[in-house]
N, CA and C atoms as an extended XYZ file, in Angstrom:
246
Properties=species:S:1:pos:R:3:atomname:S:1:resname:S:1:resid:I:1 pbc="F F F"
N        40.729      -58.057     -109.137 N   UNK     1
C        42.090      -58.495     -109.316 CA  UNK     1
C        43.043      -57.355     -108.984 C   UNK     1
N        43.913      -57.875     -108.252 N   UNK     2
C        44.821      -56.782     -108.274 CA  UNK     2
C        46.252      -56.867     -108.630 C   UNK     2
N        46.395      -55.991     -109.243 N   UNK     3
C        48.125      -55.587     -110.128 CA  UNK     3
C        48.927      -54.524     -109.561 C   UNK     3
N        49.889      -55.182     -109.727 N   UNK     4
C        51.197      -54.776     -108.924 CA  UNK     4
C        51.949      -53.861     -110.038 C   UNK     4
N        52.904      -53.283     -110.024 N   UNK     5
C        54.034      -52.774     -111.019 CA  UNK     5
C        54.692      -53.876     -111.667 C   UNK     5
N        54.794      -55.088     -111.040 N   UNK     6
C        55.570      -55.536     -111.889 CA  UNK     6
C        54.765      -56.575     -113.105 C   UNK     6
N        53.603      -56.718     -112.793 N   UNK     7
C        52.002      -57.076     -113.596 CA  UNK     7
C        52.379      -56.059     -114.583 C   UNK     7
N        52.130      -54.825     -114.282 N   UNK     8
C        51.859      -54.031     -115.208 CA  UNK     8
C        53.352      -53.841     -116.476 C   UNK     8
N        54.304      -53.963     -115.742 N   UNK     9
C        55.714      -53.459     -116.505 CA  UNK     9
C        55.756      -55.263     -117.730 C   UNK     9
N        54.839      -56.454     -116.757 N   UNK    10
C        55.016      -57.748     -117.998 CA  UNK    10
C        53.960      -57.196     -118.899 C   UNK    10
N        52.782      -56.676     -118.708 N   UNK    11
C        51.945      -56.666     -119.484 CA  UNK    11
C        52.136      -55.885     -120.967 C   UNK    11
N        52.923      -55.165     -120.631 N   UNK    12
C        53.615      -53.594     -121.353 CA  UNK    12
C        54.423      -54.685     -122.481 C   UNK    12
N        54.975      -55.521     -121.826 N   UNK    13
C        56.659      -55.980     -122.604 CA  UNK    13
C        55.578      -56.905     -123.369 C   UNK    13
N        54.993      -57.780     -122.800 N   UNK    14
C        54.103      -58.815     -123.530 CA  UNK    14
C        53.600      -57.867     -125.000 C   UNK    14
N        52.832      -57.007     -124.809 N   UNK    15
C        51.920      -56.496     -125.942 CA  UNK    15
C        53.589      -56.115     -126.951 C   UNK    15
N        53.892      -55.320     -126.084 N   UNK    16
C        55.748      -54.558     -127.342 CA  UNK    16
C        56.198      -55.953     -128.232 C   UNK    16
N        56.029      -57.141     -127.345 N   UNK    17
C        56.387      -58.580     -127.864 CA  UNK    17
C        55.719      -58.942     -129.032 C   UNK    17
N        54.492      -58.989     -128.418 N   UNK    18
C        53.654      -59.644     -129.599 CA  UNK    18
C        53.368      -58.864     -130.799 C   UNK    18
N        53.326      -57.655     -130.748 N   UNK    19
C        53.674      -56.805     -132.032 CA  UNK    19
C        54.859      -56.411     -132.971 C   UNK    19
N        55.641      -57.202     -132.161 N   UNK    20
C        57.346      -57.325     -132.900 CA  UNK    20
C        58.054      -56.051     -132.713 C   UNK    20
N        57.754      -54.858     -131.282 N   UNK    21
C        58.278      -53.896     -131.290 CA  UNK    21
C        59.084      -54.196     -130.168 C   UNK    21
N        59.970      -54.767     -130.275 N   UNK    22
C        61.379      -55.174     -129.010 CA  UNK    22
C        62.306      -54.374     -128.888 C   UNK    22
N        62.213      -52.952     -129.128 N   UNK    23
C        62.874      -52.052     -128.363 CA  UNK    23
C        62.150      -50.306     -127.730 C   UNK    23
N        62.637      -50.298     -126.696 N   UNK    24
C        61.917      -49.494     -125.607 CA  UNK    24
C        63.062      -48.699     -124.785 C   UNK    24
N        62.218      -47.133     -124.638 N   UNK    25
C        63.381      -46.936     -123.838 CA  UNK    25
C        62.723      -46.640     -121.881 C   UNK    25
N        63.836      -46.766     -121.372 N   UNK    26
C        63.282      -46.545     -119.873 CA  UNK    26
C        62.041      -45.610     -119.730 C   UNK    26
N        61.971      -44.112     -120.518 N   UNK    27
C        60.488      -44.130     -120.041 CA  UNK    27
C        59.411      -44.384     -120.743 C   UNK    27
N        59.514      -45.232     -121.321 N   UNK    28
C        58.549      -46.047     -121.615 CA  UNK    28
C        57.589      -46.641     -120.978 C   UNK    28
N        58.582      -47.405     -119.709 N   UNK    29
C        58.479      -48.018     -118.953 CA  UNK    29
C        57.834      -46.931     -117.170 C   UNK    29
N        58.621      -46.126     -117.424 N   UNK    30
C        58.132      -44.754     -115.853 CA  UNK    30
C        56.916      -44.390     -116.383 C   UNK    30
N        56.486      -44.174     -118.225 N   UNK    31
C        55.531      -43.279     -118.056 CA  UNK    31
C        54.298      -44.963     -117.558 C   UNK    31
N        54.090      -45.968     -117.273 N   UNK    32
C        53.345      -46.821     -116.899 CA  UNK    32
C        52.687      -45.984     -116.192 C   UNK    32
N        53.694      -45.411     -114.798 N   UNK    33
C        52.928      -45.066     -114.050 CA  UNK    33
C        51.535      -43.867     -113.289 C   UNK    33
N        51.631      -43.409     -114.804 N   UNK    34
C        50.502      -42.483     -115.174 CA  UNK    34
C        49.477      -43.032     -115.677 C   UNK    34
N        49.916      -44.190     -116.802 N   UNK    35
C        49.004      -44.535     -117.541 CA  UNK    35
C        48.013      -46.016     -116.315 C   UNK    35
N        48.827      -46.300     -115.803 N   UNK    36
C        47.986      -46.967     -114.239 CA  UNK    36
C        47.306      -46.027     -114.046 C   UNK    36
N        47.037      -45.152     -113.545 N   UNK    37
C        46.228      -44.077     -112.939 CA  UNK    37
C        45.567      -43.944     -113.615 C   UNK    37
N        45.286      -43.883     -114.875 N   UNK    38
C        44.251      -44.001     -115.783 CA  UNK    38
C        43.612      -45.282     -116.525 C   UNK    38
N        44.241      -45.965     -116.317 N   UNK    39
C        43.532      -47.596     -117.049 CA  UNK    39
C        43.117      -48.330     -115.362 C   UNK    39
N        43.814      -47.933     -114.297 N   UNK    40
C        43.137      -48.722     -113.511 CA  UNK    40
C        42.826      -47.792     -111.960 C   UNK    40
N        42.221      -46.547     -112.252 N   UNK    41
C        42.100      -45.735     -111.447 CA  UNK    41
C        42.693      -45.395     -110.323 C   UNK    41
N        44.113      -45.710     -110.139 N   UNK    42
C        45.248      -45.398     -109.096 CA  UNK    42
C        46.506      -45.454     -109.493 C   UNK    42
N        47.324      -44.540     -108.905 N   UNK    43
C        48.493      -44.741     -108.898 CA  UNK    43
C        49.647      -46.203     -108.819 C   UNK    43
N        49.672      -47.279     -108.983 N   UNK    44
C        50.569      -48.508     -108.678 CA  UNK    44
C        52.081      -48.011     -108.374 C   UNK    44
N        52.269      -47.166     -108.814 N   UNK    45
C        53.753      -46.596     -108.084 CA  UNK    45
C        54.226      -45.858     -109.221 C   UNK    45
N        54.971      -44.623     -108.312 N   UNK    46
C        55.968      -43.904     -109.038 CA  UNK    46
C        56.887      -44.163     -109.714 C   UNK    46
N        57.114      -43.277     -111.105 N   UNK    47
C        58.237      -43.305     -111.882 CA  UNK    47
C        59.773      -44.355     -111.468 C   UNK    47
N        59.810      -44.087     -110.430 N   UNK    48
C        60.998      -44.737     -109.907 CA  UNK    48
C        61.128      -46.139     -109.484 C   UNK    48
N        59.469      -46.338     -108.494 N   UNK    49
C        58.924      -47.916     -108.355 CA  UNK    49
C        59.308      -48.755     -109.989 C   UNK    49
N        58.783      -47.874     -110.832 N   UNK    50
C        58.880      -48.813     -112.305 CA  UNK    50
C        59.979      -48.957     -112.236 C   UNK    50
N        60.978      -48.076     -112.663 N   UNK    51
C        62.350      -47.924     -112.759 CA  UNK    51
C        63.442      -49.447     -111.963 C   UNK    51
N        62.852      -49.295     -110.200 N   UNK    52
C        63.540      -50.115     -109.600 CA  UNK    52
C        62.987      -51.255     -109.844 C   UNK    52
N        61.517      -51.721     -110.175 N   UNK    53
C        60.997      -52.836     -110.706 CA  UNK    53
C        61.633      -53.365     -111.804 C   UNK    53
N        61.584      -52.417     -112.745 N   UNK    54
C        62.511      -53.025     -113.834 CA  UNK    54
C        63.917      -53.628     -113.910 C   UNK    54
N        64.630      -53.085     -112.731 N   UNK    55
C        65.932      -53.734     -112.215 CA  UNK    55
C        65.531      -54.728     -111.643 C   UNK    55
N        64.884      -54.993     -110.826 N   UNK    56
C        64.676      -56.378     -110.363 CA  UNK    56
C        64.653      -57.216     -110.957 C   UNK    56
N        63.577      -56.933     -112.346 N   UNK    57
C        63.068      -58.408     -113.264 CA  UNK    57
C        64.168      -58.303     -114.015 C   UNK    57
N        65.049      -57.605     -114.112 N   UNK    58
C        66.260      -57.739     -115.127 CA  UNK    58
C        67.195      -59.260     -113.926 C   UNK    58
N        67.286      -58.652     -113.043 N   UNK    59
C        68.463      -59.153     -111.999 CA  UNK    59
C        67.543      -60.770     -111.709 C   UNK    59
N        66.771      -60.822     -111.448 N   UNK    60
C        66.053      -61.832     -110.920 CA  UNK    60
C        65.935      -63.074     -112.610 C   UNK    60
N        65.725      -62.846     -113.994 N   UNK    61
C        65.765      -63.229     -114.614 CA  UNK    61
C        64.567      -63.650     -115.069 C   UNK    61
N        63.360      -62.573     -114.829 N   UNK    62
C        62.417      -62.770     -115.257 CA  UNK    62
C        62.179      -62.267     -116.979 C   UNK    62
N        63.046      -60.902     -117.150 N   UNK    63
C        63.063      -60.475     -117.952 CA  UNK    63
C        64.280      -60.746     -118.880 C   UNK    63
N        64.653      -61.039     -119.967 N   UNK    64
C        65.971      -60.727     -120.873 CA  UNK    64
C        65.783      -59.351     -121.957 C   UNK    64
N        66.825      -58.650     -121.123 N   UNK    65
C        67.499      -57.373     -122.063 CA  UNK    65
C        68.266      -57.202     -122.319 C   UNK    65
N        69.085      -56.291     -123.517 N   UNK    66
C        70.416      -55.634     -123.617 CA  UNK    66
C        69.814      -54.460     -124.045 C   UNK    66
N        71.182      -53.475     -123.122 N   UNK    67
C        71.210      -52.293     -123.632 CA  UNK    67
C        71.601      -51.962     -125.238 C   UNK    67
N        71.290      -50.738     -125.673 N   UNK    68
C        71.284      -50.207     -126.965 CA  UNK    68
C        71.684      -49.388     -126.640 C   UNK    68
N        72.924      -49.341     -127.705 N   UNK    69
C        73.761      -47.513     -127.585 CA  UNK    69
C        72.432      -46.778     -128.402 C   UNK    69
N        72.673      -45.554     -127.659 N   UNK    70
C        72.035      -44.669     -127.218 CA  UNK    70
C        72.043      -43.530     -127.305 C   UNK    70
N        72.285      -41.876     -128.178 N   UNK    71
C        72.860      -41.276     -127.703 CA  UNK    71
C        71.520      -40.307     -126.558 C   UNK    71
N        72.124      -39.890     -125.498 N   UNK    72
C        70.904      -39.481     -124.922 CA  UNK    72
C        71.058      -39.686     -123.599 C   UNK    72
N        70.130      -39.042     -122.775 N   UNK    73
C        70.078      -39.435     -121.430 CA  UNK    73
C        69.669      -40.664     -120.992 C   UNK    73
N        68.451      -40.754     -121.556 N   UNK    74
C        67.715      -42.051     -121.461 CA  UNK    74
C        68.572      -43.280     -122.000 C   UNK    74
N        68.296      -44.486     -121.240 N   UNK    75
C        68.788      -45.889     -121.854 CA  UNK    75
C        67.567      -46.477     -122.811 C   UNK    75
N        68.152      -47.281     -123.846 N   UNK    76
C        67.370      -47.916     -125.159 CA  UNK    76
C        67.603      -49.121     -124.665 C   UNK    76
N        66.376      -49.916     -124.474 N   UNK    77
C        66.741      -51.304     -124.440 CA  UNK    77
C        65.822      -52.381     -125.297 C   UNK    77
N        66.686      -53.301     -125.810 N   UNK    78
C        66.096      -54.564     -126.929 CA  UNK    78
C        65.500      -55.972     -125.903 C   UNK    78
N        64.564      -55.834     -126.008 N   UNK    79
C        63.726      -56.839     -125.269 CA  UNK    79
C        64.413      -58.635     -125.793 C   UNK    79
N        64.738      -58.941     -125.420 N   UNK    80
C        65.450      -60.858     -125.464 CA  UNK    80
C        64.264      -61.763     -125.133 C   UNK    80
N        63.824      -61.641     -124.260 N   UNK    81
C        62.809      -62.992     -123.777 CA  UNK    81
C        62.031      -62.606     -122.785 C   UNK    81
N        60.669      -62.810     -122.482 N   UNK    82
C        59.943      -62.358     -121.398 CA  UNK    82
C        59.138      -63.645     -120.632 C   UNK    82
């Protein structure tokens, strides 16, 4: 089977879901792409692939989020619906 980034970025939100932990911050989501390299012996894409993946499923409406103030570099976001 093969998984894509954006497989991997639902799979992430699914488990945060089902454990009732609905908030995450962006690298949460970049560090995926290490932890690919180790759960499925390759790289699926860089920090940034996640990053722009995650804009997509935001824009496309696969995903529902809102941002969380934040103080920090990083953005906090509350997971809505997956």
């Amino acid at each position: 089977m093969k998984i894509t980034v954006r497989d991997h970025i639902i799979e992430k939100l699914k488990s945060l879901n089902k454990a009732k932990l609905n908030y995450f911050m962006t690298s949460d989501l970049q560090e995926l792409s290490y932890i690919g390299k180790h759960t499925y012996g390759k790289f699926l894409g860089s920090t940034e692939t996640y990053t722009r993946e995650f804009r997509r499923m935001r824009q496309d409406g696969i995903i529902k989020v809102e941002k969380v103030p934040f103080k920090g570099q990083q953005q906090r976001w509350r997971l809505l619906s997956i």
